[in-house]
N, C-alpha and C positions, 0 to 999 in steps of 0.2 A: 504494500500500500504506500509506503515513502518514496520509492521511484516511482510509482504515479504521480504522485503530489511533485515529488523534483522536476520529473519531467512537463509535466504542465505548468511551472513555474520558467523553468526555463527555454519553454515554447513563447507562455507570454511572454519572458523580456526580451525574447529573439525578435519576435513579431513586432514589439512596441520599438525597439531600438532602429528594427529596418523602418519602420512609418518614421520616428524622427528625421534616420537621415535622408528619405526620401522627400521630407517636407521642407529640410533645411536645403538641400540642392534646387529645388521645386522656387524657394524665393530667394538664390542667388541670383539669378536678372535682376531682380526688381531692388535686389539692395545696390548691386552695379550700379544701376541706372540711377540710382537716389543719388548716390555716391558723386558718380560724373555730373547730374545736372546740378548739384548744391554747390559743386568744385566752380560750376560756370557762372552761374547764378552771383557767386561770394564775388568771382573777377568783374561783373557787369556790373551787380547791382550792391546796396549798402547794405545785404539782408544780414541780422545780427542774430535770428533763433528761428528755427523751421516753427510749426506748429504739426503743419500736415503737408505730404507729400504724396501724390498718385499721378498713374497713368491714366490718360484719356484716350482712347481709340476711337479715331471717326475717321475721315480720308486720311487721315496722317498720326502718328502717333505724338502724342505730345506730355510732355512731363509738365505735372502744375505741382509747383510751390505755394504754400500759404505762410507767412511767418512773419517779422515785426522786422524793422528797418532800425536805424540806429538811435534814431529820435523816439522808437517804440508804438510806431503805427503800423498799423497791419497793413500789406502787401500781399501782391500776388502775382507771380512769376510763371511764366509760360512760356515754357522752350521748345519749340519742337524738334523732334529728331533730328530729319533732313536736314533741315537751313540751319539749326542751333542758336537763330534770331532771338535775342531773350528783348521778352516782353513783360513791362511792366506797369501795375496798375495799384492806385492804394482804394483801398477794399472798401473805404468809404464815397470813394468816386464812383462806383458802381451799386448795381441791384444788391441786394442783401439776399440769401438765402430763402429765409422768409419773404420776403418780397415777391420771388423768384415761384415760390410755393402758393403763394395768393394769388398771382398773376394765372397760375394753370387753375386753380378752384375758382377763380369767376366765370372762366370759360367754360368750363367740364365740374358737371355735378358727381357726386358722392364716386372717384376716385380713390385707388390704395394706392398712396403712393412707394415705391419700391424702393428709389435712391434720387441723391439728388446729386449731383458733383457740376465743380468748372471742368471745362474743354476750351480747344479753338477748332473752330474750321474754318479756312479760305484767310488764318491773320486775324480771325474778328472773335473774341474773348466773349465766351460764353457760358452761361447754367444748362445742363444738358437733364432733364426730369424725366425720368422714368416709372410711368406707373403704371396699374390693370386699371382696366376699365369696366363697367357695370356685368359685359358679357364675358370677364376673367380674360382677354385679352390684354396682349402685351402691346405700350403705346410708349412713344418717346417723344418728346416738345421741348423745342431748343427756342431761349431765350436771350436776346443780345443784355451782354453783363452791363456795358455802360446806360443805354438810354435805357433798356427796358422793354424791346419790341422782341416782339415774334418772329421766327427766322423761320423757322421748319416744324414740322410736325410727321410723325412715322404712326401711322396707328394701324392696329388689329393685325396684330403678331402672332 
């Protein structure tokens, strides 16, 4: 009965060890990429503490920064792959989150919303919202960050 027990013990931490190191290899890109766009980000712009860092996929991939400048206002940095043109915006020059989220609930009634993140596409710094809609479909409504207009809409996924 003890070699049962040993061995099923050490099946689980065979099994848990491989999902770790498969999970740590799995977000080595994504630490790379954090890594190079903050390294670009530091030579362009005055940013002094990340807060949040993701990737955006839409024609192009593009790395967005959120974090605080040196004076301690919030920023947001958008690099994209390709060109590596770092772009920048302070976070109160544009739509707010919430803002971004009101903006699709006046339009569209009782939606779940799934996420909300910045993007760019075509250069032009955007909230990109992701939610279901009444019939459990998947819909996406891209929102311009600075004025606040409507760009696109993807719906019934």
């Amino acid at each position: 009965m003890k070699k049962w027990i040993f061995l099923f013990v050490f099946f689980t931490i065979a099994i848990l060890g491989f999902g770790i190191k498969v999970y740590v290899n799995a977000m080595e890109p994504l630490k790379m990429a954090e890594k190079k766009a903050y390294s670009l980000a530091k030579k362009e712009t005055d940013i002094q503490e990340v807060e949040d860092f993701h990737l955006y996929h839409g024609q192009e991939t593009v790395n967005v920064i959120e974090g605080k400048n040196k004076l301690g206002e919030k920023i947001i940095i958008w690099i994209p792959e390709k060109s590596k043109k770092v772009i920048v915006r302070k976070a109160k020059n544009g739509l707010a989150k919430g803002d971004a989220i009101q903006k699709l609930l006046q339009e569209k009634n009782s939606v779940e919303i799934i996420s909300v993140r910045l993007g760019m596409e075509k250069n032009i710094p955007l909230w990109e919202i992701h939610y279901r809609s009444n019939n459990n479909l998947i819909n996406y409504y891209y929102i311009h960050f600075e004025t606040g207009e409507w760009l696109k809409e993807i719906e019934n996924l």
